[in-house]
PyMOL CGO cylinders between C-alpha atoms (Angstrom):
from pymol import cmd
from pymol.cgo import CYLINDER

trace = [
    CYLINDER, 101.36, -89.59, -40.03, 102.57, -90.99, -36.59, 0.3, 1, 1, 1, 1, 1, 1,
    CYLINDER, 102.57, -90.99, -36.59, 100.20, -89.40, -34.82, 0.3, 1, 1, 1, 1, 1, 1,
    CYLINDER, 100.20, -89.40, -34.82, 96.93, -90.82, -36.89, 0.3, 1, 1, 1, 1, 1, 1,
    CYLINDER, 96.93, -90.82, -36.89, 99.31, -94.28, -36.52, 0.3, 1, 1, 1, 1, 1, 1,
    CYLINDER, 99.31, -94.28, -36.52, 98.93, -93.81, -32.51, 0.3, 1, 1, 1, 1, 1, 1,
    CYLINDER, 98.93, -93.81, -32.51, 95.46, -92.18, -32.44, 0.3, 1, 1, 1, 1, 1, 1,
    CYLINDER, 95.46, -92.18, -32.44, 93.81, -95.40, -34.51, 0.3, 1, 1, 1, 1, 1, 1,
    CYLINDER, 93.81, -95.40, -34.51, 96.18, -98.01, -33.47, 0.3, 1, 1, 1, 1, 1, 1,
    CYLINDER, 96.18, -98.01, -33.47, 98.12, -98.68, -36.93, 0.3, 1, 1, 1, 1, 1, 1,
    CYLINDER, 98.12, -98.68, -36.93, 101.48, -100.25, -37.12, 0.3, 1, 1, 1, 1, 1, 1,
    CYLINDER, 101.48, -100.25, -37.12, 103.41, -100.95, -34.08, 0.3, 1, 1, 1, 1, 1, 1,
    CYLINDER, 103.41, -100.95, -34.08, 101.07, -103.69, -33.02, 0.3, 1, 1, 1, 1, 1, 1,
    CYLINDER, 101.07, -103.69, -33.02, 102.81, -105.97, -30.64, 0.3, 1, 1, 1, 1, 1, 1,
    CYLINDER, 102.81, -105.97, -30.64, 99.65, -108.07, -30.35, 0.3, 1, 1, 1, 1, 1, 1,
    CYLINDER, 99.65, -108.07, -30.35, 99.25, -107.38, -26.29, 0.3, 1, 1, 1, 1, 1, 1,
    CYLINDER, 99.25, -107.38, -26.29, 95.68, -106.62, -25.18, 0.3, 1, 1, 1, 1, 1, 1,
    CYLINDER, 95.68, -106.62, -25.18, 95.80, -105.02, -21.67, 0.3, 1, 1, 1, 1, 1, 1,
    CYLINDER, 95.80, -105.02, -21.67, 92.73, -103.81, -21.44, 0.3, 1, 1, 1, 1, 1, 1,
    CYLINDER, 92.73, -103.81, -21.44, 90.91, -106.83, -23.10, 0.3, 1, 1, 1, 1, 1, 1,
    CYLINDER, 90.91, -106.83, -23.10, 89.29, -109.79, -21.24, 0.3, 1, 1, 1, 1, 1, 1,
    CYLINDER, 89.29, -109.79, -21.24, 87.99, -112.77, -23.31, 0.3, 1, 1, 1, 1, 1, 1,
    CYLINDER, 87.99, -112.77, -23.31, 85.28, -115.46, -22.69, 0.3, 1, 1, 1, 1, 1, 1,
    CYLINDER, 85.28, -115.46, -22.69, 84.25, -118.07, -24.94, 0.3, 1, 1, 1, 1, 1, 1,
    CYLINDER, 84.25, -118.07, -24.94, 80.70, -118.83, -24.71, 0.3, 1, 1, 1, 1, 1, 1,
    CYLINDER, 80.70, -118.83, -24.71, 78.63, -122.02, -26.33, 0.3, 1, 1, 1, 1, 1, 1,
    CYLINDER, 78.63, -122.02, -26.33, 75.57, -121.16, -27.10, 0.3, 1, 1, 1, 1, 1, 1,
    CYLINDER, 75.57, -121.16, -27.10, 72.63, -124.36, -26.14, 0.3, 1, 1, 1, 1, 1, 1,
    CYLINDER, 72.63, -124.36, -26.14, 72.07, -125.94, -29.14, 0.3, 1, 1, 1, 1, 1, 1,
    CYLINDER, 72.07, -125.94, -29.14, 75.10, -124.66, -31.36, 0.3, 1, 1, 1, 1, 1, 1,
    CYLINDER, 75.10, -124.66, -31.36, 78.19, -126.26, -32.19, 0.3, 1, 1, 1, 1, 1, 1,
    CYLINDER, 78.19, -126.26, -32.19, 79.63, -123.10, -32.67, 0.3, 1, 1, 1, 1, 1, 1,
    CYLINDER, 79.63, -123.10, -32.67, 82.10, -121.35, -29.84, 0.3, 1, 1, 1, 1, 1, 1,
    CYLINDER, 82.10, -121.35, -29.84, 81.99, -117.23, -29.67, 0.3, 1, 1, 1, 1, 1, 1,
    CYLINDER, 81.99, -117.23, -29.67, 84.96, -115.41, -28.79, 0.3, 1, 1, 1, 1, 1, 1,
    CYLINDER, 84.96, -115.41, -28.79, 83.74, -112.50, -26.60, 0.3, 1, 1, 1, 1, 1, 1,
    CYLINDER, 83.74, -112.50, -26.60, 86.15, -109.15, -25.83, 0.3, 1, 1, 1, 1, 1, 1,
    CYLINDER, 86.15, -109.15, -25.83, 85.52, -107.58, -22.71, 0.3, 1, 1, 1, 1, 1, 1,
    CYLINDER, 85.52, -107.58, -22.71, 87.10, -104.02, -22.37, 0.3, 1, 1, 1, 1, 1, 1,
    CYLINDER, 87.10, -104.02, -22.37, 87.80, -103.86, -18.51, 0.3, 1, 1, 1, 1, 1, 1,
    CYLINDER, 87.80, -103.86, -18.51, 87.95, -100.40, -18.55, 0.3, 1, 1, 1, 1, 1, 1,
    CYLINDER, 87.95, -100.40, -18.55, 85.36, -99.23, -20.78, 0.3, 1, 1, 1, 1, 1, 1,
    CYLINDER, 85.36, -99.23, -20.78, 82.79, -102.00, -21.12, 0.3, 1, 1, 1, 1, 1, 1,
    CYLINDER, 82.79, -102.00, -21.12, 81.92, -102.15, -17.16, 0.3, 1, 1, 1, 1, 1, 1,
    CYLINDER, 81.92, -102.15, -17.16, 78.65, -100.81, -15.80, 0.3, 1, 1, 1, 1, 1, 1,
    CYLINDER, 78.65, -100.81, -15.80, 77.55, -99.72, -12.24, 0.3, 1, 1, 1, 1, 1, 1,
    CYLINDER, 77.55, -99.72, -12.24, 74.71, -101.35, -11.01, 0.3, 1, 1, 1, 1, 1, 1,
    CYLINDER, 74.71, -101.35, -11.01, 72.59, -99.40, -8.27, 0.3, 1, 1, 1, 1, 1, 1,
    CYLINDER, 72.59, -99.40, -8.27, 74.72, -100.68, -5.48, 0.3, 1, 1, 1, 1, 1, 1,
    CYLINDER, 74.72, -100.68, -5.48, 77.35, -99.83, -7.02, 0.3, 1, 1, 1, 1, 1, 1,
    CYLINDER, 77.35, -99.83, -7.02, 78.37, -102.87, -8.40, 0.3, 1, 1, 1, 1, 1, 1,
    CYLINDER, 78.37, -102.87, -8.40, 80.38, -103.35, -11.60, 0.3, 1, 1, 1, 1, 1, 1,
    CYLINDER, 80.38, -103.35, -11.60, 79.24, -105.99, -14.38, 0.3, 1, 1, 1, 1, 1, 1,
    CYLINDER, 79.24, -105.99, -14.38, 78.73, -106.30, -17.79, 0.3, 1, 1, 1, 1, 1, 1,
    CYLINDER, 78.73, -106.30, -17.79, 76.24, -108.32, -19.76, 0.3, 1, 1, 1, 1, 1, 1,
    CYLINDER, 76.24, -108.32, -19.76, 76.93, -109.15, -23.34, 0.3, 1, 1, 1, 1, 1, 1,
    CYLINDER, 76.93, -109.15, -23.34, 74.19, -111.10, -25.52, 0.3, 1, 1, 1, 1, 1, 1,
    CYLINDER, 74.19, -111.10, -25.52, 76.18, -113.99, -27.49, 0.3, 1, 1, 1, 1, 1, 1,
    CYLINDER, 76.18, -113.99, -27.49, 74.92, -114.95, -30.81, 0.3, 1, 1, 1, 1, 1, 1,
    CYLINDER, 74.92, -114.95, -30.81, 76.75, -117.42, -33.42, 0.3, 1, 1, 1, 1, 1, 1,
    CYLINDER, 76.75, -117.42, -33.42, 78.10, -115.93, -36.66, 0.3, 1, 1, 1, 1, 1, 1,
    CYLINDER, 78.10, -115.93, -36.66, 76.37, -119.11, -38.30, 0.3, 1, 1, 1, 1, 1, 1,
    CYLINDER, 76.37, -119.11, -38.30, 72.94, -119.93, -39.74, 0.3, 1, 1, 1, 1, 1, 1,
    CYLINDER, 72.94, -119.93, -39.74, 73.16, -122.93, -38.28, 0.3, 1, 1, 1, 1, 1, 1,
    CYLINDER, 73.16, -122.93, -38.28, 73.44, -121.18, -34.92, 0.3, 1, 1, 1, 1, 1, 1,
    CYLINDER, 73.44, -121.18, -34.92, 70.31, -119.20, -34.41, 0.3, 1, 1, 1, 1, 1, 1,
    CYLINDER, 70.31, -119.20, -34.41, 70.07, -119.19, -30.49, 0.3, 1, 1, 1, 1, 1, 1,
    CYLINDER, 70.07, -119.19, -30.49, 71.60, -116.66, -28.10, 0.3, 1, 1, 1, 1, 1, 1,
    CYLINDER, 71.60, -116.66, -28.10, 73.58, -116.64, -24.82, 0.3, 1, 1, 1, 1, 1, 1,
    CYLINDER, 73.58, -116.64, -24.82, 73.31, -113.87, -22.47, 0.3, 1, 1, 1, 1, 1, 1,
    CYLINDER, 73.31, -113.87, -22.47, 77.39, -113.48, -20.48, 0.3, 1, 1, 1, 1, 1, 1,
    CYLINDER, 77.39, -113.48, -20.48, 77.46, -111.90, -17.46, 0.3, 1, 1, 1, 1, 1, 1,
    CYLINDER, 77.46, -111.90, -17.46, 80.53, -110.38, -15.78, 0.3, 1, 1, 1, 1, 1, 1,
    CYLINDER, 80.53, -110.38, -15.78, 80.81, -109.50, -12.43, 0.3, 1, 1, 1, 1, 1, 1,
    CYLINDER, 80.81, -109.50, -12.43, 83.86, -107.18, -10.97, 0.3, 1, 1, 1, 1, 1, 1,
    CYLINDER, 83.86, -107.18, -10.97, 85.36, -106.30, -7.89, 0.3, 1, 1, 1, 1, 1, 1,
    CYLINDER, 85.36, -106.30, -7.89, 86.20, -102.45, -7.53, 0.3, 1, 1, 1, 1, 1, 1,
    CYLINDER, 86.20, -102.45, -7.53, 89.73, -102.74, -8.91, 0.3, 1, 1, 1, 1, 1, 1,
    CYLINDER, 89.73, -102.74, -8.91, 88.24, -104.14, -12.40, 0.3, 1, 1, 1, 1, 1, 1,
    CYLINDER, 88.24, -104.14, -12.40, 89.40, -107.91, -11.92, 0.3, 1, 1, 1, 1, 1, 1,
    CYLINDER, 89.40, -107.91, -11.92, 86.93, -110.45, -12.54, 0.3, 1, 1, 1, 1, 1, 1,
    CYLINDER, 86.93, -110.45, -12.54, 84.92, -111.82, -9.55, 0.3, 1, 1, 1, 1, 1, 1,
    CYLINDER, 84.92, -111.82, -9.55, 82.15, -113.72, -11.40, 0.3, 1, 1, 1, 1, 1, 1,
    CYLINDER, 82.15, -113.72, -11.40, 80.64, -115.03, -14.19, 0.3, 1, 1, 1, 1, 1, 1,
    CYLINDER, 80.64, -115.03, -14.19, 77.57, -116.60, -15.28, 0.3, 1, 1, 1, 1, 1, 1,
    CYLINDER, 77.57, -116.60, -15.28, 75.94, -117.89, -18.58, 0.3, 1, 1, 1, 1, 1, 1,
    CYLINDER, 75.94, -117.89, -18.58, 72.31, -118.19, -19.50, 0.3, 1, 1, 1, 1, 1, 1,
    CYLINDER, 72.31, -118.19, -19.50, 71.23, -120.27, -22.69, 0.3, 1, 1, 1, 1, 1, 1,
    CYLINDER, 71.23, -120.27, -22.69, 74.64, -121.52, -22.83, 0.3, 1, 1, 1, 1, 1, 1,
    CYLINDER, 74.64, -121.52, -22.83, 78.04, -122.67, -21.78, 0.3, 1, 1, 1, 1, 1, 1,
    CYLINDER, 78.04, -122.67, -21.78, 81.23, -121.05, -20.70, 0.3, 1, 1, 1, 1, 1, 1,
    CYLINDER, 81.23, -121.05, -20.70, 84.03, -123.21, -22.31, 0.3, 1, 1, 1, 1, 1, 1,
    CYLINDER, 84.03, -123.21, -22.31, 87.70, -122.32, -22.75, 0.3, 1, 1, 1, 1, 1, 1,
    CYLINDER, 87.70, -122.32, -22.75, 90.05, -121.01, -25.13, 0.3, 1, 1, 1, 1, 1, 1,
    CYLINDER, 90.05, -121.01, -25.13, 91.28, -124.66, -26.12, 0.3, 1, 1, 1, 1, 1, 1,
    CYLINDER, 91.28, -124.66, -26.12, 87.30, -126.05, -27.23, 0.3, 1, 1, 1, 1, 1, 1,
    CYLINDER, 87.30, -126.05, -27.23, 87.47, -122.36, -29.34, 0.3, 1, 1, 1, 1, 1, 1,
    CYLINDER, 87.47, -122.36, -29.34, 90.42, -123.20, -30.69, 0.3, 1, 1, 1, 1, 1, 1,
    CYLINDER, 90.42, -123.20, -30.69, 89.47, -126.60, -31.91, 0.3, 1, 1, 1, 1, 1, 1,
    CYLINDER, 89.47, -126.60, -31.91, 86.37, -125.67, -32.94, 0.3, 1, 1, 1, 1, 1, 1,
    CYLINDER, 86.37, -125.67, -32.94, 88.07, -122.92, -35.53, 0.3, 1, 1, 1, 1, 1, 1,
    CYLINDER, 88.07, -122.92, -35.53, 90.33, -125.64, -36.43, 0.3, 1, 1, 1, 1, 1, 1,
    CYLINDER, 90.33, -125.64, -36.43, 87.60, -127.78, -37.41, 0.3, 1, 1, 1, 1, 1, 1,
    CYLINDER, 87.60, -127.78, -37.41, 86.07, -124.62, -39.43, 0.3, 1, 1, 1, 1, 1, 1,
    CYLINDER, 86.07, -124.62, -39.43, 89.42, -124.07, -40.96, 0.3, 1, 1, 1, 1, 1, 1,
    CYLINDER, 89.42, -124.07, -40.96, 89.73, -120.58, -39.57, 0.3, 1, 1, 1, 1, 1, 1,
]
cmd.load_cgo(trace, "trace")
């Protein structure tokens, strides 16, 4: 049973996230903030000079938030963030999501 444990992740969670890099994106028009999870090592594309990114389309959870955001990551060659860039939207931080989810009671 250990092994299915380490293989999917169950028990032993000590809540760190190495390989996750969050964003929290505002989409134009919504007062609703998106939590995004970038996996540094897996989500990361080459580009055809070689250059890492990822894009991510950002859409509320809300039907009151019916517009997208488009995030896109840029990384140097050792995975660490070198850029970023929002279109239809705002990057905010992790304080405006967390008072947002207050306000929604989450």
């Amino acid at each position: 049973m250990e092994f299915f444990k380490k293989l999917f992740g169950g028990g032993g969670d000590t809540g760190e996230d190495r390989a996750g890099l969050y964003f929290y994106v505002k989409p134009q028009g919504c007062t609703e903030v998106v939590r995004v999870r970038i996996d540094k090592n897996n989500d990361p594309s080459l580009d055809d000079d070689n250059i890492l990114f990822v894009r991510k389309t950002v859409r509320g959870t809300s039907y009151k938030c019916t517009r997208s955001a488009e995030l896109y990551v840029l990384f140097t060659a050792d995975r660490k963030v070198k850029d970023t860039e929002v279109t239809g939207g705002a990057l905010v931080t992790q304080a405006d999501y967390e008072a947002w989810a207050a306000e929604q009671g989450a």
